[in-house]
C-alpha positions as CSV (number, residue, x, y, z in Angstrom):
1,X,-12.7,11.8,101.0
2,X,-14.5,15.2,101.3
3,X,-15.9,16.2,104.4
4,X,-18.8,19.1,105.0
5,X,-17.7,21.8,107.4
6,X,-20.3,22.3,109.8
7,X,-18.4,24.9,112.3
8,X,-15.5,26.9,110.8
9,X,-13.0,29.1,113.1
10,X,-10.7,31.2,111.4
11,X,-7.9,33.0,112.8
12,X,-9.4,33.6,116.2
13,X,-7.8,35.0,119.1
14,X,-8.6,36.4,122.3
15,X,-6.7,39.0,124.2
16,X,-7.7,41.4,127.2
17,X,-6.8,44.8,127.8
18,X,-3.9,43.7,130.8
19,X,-2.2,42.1,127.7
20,X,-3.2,38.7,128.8
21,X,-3.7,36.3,125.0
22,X,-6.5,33.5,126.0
23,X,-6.1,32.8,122.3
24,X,-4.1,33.1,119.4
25,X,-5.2,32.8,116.2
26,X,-7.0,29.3,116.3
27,X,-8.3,28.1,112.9
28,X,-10.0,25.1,113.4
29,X,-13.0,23.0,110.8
30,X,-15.4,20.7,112.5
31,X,-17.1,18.4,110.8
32,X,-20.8,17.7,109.8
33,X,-21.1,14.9,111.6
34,X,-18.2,14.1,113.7
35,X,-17.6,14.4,117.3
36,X,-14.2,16.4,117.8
37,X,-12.3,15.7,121.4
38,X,-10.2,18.8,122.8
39,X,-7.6,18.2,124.8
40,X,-5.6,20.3,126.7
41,X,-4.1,21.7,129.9
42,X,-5.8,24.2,132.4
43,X,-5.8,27.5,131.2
44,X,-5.2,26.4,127.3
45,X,-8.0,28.7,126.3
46,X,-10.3,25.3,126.2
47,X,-13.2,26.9,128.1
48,X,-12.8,30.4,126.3
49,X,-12.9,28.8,122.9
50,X,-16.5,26.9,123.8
51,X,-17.7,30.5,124.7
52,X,-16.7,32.1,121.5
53,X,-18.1,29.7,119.2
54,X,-21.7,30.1,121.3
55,X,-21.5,33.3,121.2
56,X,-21.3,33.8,125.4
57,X,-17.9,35.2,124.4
58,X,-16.4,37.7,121.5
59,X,-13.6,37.3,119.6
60,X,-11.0,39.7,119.6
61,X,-10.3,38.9,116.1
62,X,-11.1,36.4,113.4
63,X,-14.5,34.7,113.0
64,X,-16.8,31.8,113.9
65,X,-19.2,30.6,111.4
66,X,-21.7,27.6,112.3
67,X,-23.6,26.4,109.2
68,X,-22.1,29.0,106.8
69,X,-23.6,31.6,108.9
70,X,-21.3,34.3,111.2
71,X,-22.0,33.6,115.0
72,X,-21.6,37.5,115.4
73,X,-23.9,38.7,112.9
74,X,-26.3,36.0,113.0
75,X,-26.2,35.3,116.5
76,X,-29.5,34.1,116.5
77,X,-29.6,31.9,113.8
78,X,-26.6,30.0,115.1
79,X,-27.1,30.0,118.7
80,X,-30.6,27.8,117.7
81,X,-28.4,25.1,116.5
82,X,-26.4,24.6,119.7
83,X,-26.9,22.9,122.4
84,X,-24.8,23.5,125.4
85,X,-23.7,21.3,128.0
86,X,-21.2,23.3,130.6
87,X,-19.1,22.4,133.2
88,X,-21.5,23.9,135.8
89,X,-24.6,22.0,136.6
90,X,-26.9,25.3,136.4
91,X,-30.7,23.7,137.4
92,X,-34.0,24.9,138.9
93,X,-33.6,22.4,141.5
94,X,-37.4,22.4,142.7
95,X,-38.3,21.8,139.0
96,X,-39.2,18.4,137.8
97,X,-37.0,16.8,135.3
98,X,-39.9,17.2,132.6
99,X,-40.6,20.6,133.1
100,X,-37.0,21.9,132.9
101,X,-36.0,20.2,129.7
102,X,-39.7,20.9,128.2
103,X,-38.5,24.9,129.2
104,X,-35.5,24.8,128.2
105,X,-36.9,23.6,124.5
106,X,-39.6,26.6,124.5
107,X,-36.8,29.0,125.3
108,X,-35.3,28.2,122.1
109,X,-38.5,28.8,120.2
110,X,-39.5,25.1,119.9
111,X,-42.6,24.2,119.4
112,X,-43.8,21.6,122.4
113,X,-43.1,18.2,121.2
114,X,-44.1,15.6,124.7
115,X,-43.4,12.4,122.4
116,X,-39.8,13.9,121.5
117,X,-38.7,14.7,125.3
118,X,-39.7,11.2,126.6
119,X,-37.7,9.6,123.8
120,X,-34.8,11.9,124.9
121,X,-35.8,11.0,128.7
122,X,-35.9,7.3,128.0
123,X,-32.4,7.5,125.7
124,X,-30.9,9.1,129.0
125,X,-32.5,6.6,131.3
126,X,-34.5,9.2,132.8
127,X,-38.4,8.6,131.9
128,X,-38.6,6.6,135.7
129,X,-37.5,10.1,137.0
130,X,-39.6,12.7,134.9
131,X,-41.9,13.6,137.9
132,X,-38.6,13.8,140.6
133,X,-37.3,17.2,141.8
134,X,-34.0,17.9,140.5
135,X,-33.1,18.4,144.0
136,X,-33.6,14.8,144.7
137,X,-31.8,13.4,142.5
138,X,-27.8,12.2,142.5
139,X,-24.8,14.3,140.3
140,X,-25.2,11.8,137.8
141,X,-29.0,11.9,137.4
142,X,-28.5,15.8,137.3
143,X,-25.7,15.5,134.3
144,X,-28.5,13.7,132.7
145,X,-31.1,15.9,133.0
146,X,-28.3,18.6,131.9
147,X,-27.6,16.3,128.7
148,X,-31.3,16.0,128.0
149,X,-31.6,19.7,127.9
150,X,-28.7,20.3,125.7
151,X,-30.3,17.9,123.0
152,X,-33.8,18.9,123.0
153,X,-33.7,21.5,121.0
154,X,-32.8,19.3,118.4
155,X,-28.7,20.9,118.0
156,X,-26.9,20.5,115.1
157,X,-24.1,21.2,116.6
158,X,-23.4,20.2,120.6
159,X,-21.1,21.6,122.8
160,X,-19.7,19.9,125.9
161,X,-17.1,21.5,128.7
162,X,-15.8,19.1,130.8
163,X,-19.5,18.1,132.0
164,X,-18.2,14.2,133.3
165,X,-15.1,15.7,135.4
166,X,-17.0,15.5,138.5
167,X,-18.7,12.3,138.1
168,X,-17.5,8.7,139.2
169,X,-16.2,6.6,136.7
170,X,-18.4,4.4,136.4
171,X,-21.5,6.9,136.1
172,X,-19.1,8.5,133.5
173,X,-18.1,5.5,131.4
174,X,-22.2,4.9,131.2
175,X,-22.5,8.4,130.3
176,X,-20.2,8.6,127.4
177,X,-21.3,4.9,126.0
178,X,-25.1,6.7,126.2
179,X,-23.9,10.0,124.4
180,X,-22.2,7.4,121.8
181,X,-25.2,5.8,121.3
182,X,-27.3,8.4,121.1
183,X,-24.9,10.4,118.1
184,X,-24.7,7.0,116.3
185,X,-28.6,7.2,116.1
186,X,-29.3,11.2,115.7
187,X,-26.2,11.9,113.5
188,X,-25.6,15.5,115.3
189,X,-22.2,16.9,115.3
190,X,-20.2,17.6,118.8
191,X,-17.4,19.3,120.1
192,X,-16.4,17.6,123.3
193,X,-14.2,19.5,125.9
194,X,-12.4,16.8,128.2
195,X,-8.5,16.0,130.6
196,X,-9.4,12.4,130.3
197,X,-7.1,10.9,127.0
198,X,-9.3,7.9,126.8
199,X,-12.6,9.4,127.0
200,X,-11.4,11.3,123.7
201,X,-10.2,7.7,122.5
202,X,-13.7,5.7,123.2
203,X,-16.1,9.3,121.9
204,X,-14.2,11.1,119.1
205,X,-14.0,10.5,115.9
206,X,-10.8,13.4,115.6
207,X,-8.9,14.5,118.6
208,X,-7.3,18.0,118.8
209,X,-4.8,19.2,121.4
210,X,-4.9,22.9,123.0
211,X,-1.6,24.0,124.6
212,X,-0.3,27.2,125.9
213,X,0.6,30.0,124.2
């Protein structure tokens, strides 16, 4: 069976000028469709790897292409078709929950589409809390609002760091059978960043492992 490449890494590495090698050259094909788990220990390069194919980071060599297009030279281009959940919670937490995923969809030059973020709000379980201040609302309310964000600009490709490390496990387990849900409907491709072996097990459809150099 043939598979389309959505993202395609080639020979990328990362080094810094104290010698230190975050990378060495990874070449990697993710696929239209699939959700890829990476595993791997602290300090694999996991977190550096996530950068580079957004574009937060360069490569020191190789290349990153999303779509067939170079994330280098056609930053822009690419960087529209990811969406980003990261490790961080980074919210305007005297924003409602409507507001900041409505912004965060104009930032990527969206057009406004109300009807598309209350069906991401409801898929989330978050349409009760659209007029709640993010600052009154729980960690896992505020990885859902995060998630939400990430999807509505409609990504091809989504990008998770390690968003659910922080989170109880049950709030996670209904976070990752949500995510599931929501991919089985919208078809989008992801690239999920996680320590836990069976959240890769229950969300990817290909795991990968990350080790030191």
């Amino acid at each position: 069976m043939s598979f389309q490449t959505l993202v395609s890494i080639d020979e990328v590495s990362k080094y810094y000028q104290n010698g230190f090698e975050a990378l060495k050259k990874i070449n990697l094909k993710i696929h239209n469709g699939e959700i890829l788990a990476l595993l791997g220990p602290n300090g694999a390069g996991k977190t550096t790897l996530i950068n580079i194919i957004c574009g937060i980071v360069t490569a020191s060599a190789g290349t990153v292409k999303v779509n067939g297009f170079d994330n280098v030279r056609h930053y822009r281009k690419t960087r529209s078709m990811i969406g980003i959940v990261p490790q961080e919670l980074t919210l305007e937490i005297f924003e409602t929950v409507f507001n900041t995923v409505t912004y965060t969809r104009g930032l990527y030059g969206k057009t406004s589409n109300p009807q598309y973020i209350e069906k991401i709000l409801k898929d989330l379980s978050l349409w009760d809390k659209r007029s709640n201040l993010l600052n009154q609302l729980s960690g896992g309310m505020k990885m859902r609002v995060s998630i939400a964000r990430a999807l509505s600009v409609n990504p091809k490709f989504l990008l998770l760091d390690e968003p659910f490390g922080a989170l109880d496990a049950i709030t996670r387990n209904q976070l990752n059978e949500d995510l599931l849900n929501i991919h089985e409907r919208d078809h989008f491709t992801a690239f999920f960043v996680t320590h836990s072996v069976a959240e890769a097990v229950f969300l990817s459809t290909r795991i990968i492992v990350l080790s030191h150099n």
